[in-house]
N, C-alpha and C positions, 0 to 999 in steps of 0.2 A: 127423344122429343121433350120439348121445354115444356113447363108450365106455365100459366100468365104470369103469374110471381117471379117465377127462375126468369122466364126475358124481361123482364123489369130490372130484374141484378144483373142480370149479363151486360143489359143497353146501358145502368150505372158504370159497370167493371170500364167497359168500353168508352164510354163517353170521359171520366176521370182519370183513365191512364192514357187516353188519348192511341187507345191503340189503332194506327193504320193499318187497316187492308182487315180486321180482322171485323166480322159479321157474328153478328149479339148472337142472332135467330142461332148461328152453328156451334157457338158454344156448347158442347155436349156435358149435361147435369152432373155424370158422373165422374167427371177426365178432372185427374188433378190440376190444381191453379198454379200449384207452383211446385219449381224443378222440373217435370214433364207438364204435359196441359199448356198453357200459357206461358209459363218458364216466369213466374213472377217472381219476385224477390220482396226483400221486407220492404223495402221505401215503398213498394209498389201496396204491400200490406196497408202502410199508412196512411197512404190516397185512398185506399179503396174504407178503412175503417171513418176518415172524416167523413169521406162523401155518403157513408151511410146513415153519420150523426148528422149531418144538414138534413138529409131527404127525408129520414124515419126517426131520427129523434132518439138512436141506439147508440149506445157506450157500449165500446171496446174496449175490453183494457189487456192490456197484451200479453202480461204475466197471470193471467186467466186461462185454465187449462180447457174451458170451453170453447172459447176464443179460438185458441188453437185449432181447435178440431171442426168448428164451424170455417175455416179458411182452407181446409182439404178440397171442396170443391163446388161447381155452383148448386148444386144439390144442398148439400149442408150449412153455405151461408144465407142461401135463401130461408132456408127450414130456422136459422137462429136471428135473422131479420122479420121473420115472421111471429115469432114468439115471442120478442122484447120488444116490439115495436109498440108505439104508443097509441 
């Protein structure tokens, strides 16, 4: 079950990568984003890090080992959108 935060990042994830067919609400918090989960890749990385500097005002920066580990899943990029946000 999401949090109001986590469907906020999911309905970003979704709306920026323009994913069809795929429903924010079902994204499950802890399901990997990328490889299994969603099956994201890095370009898809890059969409999702701008649209998080438009919306909250957060720097990504990708040779950042936090970074990293906040892109495991929507669980932890929620929890690292929430933290740096302005």
């Amino acid at each position: 079950m999401q949090t109001a935060a986590q469907h906020i990042i999911a309905q970003l994830l979704v709306d920026a990568l323009n994913l069809e067919g795929v429903n924010a609400a079902e994204i499950e918090p802890d399901a990997p984003l990328f490889g299994g989960g969603l099956g994201l890749d890095s370009i898809d990385a890059l969409e999702i890090a701008l649209a998080i500097s438009q919306k909250f005002g957060v720097q990504m920066q990708a040779d950042d080992e936090q970074t990293r580990k906040a892109f495991a899943t929507l669980a932890s990029l929620t929890e690292f959108v929430e933290t740096h946000k302005n």
